[in-house]
Backbone as JSON, one array per atom type, in Angstrom:
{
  "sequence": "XXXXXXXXXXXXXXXXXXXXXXXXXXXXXXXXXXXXXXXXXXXXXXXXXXXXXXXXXXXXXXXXXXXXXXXXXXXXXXXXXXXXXXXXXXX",
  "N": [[8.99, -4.32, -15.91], [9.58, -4.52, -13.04], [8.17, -1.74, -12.67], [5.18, -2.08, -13.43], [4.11, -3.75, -11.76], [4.63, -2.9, -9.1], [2.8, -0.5, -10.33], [0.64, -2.18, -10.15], [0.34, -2.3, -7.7], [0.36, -0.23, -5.97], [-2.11, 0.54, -6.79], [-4.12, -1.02, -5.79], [-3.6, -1.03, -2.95], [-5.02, 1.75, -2.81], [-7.63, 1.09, -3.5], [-8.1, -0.24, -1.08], [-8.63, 1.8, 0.73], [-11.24, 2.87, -0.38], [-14.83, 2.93, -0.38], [-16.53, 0.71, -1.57], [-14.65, -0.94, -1.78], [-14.24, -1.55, 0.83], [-16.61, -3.01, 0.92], [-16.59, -5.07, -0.92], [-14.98, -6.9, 0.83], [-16.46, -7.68, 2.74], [-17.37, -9.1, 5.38], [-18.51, -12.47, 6.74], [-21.22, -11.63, 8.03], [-22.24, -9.9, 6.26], [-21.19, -7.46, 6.98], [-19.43, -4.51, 6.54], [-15.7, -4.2, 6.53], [-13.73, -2.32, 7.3], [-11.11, 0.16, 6.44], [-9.72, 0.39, 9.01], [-10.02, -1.6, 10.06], [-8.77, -4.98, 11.77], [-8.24, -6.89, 10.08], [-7.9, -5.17, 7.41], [-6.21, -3.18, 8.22], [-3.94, -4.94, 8.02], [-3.48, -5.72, 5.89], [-2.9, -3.6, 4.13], [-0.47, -2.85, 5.7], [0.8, -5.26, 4.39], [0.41, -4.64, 1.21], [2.3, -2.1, 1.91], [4.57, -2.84, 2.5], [5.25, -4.76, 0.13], [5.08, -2.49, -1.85], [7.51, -1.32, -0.91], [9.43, -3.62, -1.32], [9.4, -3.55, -4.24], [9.98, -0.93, -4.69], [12.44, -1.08, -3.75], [14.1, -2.84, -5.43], [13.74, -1.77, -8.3], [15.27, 0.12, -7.76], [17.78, -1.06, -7.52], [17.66, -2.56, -9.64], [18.86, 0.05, -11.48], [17.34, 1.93, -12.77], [16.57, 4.32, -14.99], [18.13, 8.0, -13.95], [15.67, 10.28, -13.66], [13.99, 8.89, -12.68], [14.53, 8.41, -10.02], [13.27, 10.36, -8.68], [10.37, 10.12, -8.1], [10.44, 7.77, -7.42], [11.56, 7.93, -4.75], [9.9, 9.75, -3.88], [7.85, 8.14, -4.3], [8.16, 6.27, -2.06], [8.55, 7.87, 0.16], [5.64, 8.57, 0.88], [4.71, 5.81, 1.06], [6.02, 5.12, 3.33], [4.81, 7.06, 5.18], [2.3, 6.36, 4.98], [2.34, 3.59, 6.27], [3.06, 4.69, 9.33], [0.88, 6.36, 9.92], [-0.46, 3.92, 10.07], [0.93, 2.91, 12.59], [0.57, 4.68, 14.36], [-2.87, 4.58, 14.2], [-2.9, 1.96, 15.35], [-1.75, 2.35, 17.63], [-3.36, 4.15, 19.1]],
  "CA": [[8.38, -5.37, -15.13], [9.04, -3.77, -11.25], [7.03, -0.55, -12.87], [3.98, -2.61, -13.43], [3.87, -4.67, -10.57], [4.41, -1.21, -8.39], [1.33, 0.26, -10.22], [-0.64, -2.7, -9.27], [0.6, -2.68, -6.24], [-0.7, 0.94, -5.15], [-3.57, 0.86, -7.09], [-4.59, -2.42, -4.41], [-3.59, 0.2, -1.64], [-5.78, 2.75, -3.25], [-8.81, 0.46, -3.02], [-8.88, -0.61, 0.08], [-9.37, 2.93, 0.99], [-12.15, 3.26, -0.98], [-15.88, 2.57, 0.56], [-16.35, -0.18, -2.85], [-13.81, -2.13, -1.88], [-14.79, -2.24, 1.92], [-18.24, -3.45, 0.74], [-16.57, -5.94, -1.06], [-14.43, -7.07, 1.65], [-17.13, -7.6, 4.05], [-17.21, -10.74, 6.86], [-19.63, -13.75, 6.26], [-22.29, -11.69, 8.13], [-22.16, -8.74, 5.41], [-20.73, -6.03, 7.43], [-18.42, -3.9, 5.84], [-14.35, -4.24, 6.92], [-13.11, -0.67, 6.8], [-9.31, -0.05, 6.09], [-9.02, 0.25, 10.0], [-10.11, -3.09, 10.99], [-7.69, -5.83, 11.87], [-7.9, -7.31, 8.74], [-7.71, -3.56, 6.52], [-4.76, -2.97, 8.8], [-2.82, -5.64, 7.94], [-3.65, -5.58, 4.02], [-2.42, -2.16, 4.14], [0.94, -3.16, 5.71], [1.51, -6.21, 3.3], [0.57, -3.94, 0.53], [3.21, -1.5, 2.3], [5.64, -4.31, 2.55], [5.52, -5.48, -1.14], [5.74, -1.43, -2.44], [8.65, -1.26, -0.29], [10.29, -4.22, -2.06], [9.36, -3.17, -5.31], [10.95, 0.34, -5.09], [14.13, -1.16, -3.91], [14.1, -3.52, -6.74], [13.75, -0.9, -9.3], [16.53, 1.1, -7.97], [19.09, -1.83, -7.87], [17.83, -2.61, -11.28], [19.5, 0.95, -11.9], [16.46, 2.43, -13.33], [17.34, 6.18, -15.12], [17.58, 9.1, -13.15], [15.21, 11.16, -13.62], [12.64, 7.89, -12.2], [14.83, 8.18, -8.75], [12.34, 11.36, -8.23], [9.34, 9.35, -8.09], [10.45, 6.57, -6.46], [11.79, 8.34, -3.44], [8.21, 10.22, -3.39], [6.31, 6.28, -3.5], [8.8, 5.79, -0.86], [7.98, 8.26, 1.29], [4.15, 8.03, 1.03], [4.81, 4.93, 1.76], [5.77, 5.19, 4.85], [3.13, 7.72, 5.82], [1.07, 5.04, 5.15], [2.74, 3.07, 7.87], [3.23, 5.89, 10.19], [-0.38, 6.1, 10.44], [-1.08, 2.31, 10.39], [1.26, 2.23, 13.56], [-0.01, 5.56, 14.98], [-3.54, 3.88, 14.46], [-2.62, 0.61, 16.12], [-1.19, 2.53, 18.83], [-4.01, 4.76, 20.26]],
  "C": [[8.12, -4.89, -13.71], [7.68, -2.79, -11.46], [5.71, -0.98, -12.74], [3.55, -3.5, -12.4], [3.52, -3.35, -9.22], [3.25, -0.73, -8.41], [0.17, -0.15, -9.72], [-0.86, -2.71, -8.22], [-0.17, -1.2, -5.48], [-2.08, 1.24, -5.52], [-4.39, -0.08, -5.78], [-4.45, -1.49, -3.3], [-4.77, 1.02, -1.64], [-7.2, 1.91, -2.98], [-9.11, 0.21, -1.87], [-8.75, 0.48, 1.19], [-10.68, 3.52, 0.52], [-13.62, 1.75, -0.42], [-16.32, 1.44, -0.53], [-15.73, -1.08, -2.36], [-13.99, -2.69, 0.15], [-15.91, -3.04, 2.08], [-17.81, -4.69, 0.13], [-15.55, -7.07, -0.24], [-15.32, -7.37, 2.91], [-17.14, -9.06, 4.87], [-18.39, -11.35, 6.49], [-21.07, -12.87, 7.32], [-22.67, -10.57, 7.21], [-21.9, -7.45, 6.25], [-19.37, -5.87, 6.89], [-16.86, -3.93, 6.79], [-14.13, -2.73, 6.54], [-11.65, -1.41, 7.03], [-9.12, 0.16, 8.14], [-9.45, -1.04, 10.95], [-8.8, -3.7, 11.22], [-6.99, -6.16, 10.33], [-7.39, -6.32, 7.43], [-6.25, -3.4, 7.11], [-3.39, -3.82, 8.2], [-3.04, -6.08, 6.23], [-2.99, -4.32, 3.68], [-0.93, -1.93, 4.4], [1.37, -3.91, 4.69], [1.5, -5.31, 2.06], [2.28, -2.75, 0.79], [4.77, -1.76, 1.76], [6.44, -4.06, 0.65], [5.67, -3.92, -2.33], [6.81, -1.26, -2.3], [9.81, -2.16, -1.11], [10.47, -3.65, -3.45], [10.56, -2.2, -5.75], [12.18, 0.02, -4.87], [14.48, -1.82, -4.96], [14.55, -2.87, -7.87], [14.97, -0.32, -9.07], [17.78, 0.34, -7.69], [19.04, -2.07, -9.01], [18.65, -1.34, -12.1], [18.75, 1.92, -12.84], [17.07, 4.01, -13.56], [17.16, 6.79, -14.02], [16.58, 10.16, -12.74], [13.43, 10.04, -13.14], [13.41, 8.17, -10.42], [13.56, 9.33, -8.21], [11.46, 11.01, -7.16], [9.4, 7.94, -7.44], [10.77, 7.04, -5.15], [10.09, 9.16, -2.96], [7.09, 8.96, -2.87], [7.0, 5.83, -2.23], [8.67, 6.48, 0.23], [6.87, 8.11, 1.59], [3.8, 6.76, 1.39], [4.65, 4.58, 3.08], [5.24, 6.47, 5.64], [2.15, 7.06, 6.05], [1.1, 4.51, 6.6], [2.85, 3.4, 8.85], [1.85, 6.09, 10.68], [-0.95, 4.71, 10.79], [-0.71, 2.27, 12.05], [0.36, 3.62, 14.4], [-2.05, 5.08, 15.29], [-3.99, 3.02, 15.92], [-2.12, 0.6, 17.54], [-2.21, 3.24, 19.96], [-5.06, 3.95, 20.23]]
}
């Protein structure tokens, strides 16, 4: 159940990096939202957010070992993500 919620969850990340999903994301006058607008920004954190829960989820659920791998990897990329969001938000 976490696993699949997870996958949806970065695949949704994964889009709204992609120039498709800024097009469909665009503001009532049709201009495109890129992932570093206000709004991209902060879809990008909540996405962040709700990976973040996920992976802890999974690993109180006690998920095998040989998944801790891969979860500490979505967990760091993770916060790369964020690392740039704030690095972003900062200059």
């Amino acid at each position: 159940m976490f696993m699949d919620r997870l996958l949806r969850e970065i695949q949704l990340l994964a889009n709204i990096f992609t120039a498709i999903e800024a097009l469909r994301l665009a503001d009532e006058h049709g201009n495109p939202r890129g992932w570093a607008s206000p709004f991209g920004l902060l879809q990008i954190t909540r996405c962040c957010s709700t990976i973040s829960d996920l992976v802890s989820s999974i690993a109180k659920a006690g998920y095998r070992e040989c998944d801790k791998a891969m979860l500490e990897e979505i967990a760091r990329e993770t916060r790369k993500v964020l690392y740039s969001v704030n690095a972003h938000v900062g200059a």
